[in-house]
N, C-alpha and C positions, 0 to 999 in steps of 0.2 A: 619212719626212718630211724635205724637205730644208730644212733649215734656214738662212736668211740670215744678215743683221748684230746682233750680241748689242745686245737691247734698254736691259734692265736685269740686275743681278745681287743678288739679298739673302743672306742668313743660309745660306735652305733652300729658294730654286728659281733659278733663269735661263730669260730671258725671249729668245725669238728671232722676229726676222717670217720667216715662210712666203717661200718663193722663188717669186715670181711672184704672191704676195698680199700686200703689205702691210699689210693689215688685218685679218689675220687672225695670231696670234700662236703658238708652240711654248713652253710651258710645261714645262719639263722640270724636276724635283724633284732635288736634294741629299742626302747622305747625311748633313746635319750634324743637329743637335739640339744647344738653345742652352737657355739661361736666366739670368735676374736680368739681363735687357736685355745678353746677351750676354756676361756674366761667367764663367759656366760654358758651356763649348764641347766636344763631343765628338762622334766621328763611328760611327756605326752601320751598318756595310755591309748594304746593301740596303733601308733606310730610304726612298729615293726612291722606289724600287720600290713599296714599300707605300703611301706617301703620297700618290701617282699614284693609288694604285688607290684609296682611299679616297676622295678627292676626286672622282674621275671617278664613282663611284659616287652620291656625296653630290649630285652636281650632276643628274646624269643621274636621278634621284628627284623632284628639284627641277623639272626641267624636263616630267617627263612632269606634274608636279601641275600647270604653266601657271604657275610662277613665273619671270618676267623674269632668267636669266643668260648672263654671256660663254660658256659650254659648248659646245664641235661637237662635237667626238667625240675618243676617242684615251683614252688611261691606263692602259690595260692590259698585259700581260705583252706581248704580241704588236705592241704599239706601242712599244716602247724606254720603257715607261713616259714617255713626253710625250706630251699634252693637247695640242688645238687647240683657240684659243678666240677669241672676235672681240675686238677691238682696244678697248680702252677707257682713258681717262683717270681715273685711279683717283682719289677723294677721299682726303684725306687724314685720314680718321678709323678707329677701329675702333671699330666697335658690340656692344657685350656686352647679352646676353638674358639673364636670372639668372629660373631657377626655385627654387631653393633657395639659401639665402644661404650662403656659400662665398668663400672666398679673401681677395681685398682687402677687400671690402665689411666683413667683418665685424669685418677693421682700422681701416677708416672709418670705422665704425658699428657699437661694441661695444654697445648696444641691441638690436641685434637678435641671433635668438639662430644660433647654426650649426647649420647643420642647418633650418631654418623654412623651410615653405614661400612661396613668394611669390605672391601674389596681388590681383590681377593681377602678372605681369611685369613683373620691373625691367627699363627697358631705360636703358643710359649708354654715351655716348660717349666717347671719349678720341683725343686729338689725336695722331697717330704724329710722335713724334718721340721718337726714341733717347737724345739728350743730357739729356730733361730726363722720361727714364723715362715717356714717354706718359700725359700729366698729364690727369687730370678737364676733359671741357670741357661747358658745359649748350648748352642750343639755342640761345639766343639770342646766345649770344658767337660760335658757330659762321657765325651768319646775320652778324653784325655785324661777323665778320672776311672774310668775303666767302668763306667755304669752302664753303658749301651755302643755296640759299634756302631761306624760309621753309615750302614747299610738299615741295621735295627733302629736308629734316627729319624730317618727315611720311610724305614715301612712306618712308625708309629705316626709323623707327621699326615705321611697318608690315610692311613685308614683311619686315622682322628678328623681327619677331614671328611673323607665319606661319611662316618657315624653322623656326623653336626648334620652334615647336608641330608643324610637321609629325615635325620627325627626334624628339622628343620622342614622340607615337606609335608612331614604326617603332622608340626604343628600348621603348618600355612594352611591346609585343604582344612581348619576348623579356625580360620583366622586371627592366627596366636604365632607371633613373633618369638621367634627362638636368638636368644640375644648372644649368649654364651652357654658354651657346654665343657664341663670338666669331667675326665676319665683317666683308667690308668690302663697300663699294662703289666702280662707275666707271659712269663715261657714254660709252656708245658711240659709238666714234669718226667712224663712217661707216654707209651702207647704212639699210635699215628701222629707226627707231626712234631715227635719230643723235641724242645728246645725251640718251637716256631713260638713267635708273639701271638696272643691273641689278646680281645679287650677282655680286660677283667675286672674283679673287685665288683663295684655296684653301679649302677647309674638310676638314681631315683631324684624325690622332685628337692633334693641338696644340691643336685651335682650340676644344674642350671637356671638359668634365668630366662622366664617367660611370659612375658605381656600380649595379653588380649587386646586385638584392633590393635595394635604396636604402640599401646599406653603404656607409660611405666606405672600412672597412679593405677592400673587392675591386674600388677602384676600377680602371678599365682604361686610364687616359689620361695626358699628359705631368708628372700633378701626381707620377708617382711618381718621375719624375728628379729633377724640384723637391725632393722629402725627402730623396734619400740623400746622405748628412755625407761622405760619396766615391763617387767612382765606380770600379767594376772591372769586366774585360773581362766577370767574369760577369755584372755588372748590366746592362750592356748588350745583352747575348746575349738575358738573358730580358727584356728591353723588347721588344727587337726580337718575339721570341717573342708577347709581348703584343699590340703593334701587328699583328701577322700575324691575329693572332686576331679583330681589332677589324675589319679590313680585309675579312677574307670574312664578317662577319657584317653588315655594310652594301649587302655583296654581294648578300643578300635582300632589302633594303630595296625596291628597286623591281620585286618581283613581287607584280603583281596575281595576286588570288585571286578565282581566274572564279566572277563572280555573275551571275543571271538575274532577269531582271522577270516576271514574267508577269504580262499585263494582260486581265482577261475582264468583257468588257461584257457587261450582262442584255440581252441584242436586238440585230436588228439594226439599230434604226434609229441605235444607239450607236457604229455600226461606222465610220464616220470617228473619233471620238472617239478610238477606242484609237490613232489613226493620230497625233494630234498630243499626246497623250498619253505616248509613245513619242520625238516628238521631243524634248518636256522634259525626259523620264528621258535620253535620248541626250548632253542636254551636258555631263553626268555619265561618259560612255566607258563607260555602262554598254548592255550588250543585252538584249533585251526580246522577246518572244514573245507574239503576239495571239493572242484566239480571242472568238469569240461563241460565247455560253449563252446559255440560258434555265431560268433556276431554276421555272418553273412550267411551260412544256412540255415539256423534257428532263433533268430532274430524274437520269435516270440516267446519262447523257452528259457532265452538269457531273460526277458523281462521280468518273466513270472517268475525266474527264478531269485534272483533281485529281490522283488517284492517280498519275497518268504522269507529272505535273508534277514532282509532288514526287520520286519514285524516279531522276528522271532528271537532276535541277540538284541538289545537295547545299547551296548558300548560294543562296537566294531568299526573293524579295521577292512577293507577290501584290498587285495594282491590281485594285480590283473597282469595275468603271465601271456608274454605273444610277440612274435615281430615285431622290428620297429615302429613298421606302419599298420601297425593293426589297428583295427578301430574298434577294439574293446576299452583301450585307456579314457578314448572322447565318450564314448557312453557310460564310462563308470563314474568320470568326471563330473557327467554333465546330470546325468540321472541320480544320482545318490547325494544326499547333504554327509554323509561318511567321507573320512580318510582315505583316500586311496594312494599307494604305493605301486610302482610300475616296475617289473619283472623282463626284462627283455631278453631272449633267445638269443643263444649266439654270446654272450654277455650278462649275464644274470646278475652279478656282485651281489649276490645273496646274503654276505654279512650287510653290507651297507644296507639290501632294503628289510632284514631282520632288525637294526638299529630303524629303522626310521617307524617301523610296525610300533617298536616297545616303547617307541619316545612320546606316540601319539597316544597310548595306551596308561603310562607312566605318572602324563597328566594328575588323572585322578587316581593313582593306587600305587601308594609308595613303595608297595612292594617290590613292584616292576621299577619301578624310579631307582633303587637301592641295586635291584641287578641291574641297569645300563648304568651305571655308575660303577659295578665291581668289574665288569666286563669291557666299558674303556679302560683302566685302569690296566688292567692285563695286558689289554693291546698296546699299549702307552709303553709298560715295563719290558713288553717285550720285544718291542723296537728299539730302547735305552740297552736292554742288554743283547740283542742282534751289534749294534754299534759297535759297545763297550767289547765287543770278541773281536769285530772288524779290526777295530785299531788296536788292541792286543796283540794280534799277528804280526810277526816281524815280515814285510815285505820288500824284497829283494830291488834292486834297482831296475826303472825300466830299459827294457831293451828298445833300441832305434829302430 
């Protein structure tokens, strides 16, 4: 990557434009590590290393779920640990996710207890600025000091929530408590989407808190620099150690765990069906496999074909398309220890049994967990804004 004119420089990365893009940026990471707003300072060789990787991994999970970030590519060993990412104008807030109450909160609010879960998610903003220790700010002051509108509040609230809940998953399935998650946003500068938010900045193992088996004594993240009364080379050695640890096990995070649909309509005359059936399970990134049966003229054909189904996908899903009263739904039921989802003729609701495919699937593969999470969201925003026009309309008075 050949690097241009330095953009900006913080704490723990530097910021450079691309030689021949300016709009596309080199995010190269620091070996420092800081805390109490810069009070305690110390440098950990090969920290940046890590924090690249972490990050690139963090994002690059983010992005295959369809969540809006700066990310292109880059972080890796084999990339000088620098990130390329597109050019954004960053807000000047950070957004904290709090699933379990922890840290300041519970200095704020000795009511609540440490340790409780939180439900729904707290989410709170705080103003970045260093001088006066990145002070609470609520929405409305945000909107009223002209940092974010009313609407950009709203999307960042949200997709700060999706994020937590996604990496909150890819921690659960390796049973690691995601306590809190810090991130920021920017509005992109240029190109498709100019001026939309996306997540940006970093998310590595600073920007949260995470405990194994939901211990805080084996937590794995920056709060254990936060504790120690001093620092010595060796505590540093074994952070770095930790970090190293936290880094390849994020490294998982974005492998999907190959699932199968298999969708078997009772007839032929069903046999489009499975076709767009198929496409709804598809915006899911999930694959699917068709076939026509007949539970009453080839009764041993659906068996055998069952059997091959299953010996052959290890995580599946069965779509059994047919009449009300078909009796493929009791044989799929009753024959298969798999999921089965029911398709009916006449009535399909194909999104809803597309949602019920990706939810069973989702389980174990955050990936799919991150898309049914971006895609209710959609549905959600787009019945809020169906509404928000309804009653916009000036409507005349009724006639008798």
């Amino acid at each position: 990557m050949q690097k241009g004119h330095e953009i900006t420089r913080g704490k723990t990365k530097v910021l450079h434009e691309l030689v021949g893009q300016p709009d596309v940026l080199i995010v190269s990471q620091l070996d420092t590590i800081s805390a109490r707003d810069g009070e305690r300072t110390d440098t950990i060789e090969g920290k940046g290393r890590i924090a690249a990787k972490t990050t690139a991994r963090v994002f690059r999970l983010l992005n295959l779920c369809g969540v809006p970030t700066h990310y292109l590519s880059g972080g890796e060993d084999d990339d000088d640990n620098q990130m390329l990412v597109r050019r954004a104008q960053m807000v000047p807030l950070e957004v904290v996710v709090r699933g379990v109450a922890a840290g300041s909160l519970v200095k704020r609010k000795p009511g609540i207890a440490r340790g409780a879960v939180l439900s729904p998610r707290l989410i709170e903003f705080f103003l970045k600025d260093d001088a006066n220790h990145d002070p609470l700010i609520e929405a409305d002051a945000i909107v009223a000091r002209g940092i974010a509108t009313p609407q950009e509040v709203a999307t960042m609230t949200e997709l700060a929530r999706i994020v937590f809940e996604i990496l909150a998953h890819a921690w659960r399935r390796r049973d690691t408590l995601l306590v809190d998650l810090k991130i920021e946003f920017g509005r992109l500068a240029s190109g498709e989407g100019k001026g939309s938010l996306v997540v940006a900045d970093v998310i590595d193992n600073d920007s949260w808190r995470i405990w194994p088996q939901g211990r805080e004594d084996l937590m794995l993240d920056k709060q254990i620099y936060r504790n120690l009364e001093t620092v010595t080379a060796g505590d540093l050695l074994a952070l770095r150690d930790t970090y190293e640890k936290v880094a390849e096990t994020v490294g998982t995070f974005p492998q999907m765990r190959a699932g199968m649909v298999a969708i078997l309509a009772d007839g032929a005359q069903h046999a489009a069906l499975t076709s767009e059936t198929a496409r709804a399970i598809g915006q899911f990134g999930l694959a699917s496999v068709r076939h026509v049966v007949s539970v009453e003229r080839t009764p041993g054909f659906l068996l055998q074909l069952l059997a091959q189904i299953e010996v052959t996908f290890p995580r599946l899903v069965l779509v059994g398309i047919g009449e009300p009263g078909s009796a493929i739904f009791g044989v799929l039921d009753h024959l298969s220890p798999n999921p089965v989802v029911r398709v009916y003729a006449g009535a399909p609701a194909l999104e809803t049994a597309a949602f019920a495919v990706a939810k069973a699937l989702a389980m174990d593969d955050t990936v799919v967990f991150g898309r049914v999470l971006l895609l209710q969201t959609n549905v959600k925003s787009a019945i809020l804004q169906a509404d928000a026009h309804l009653n916009a309309t000036p409507v005349g008075p009724a006639v008798g």
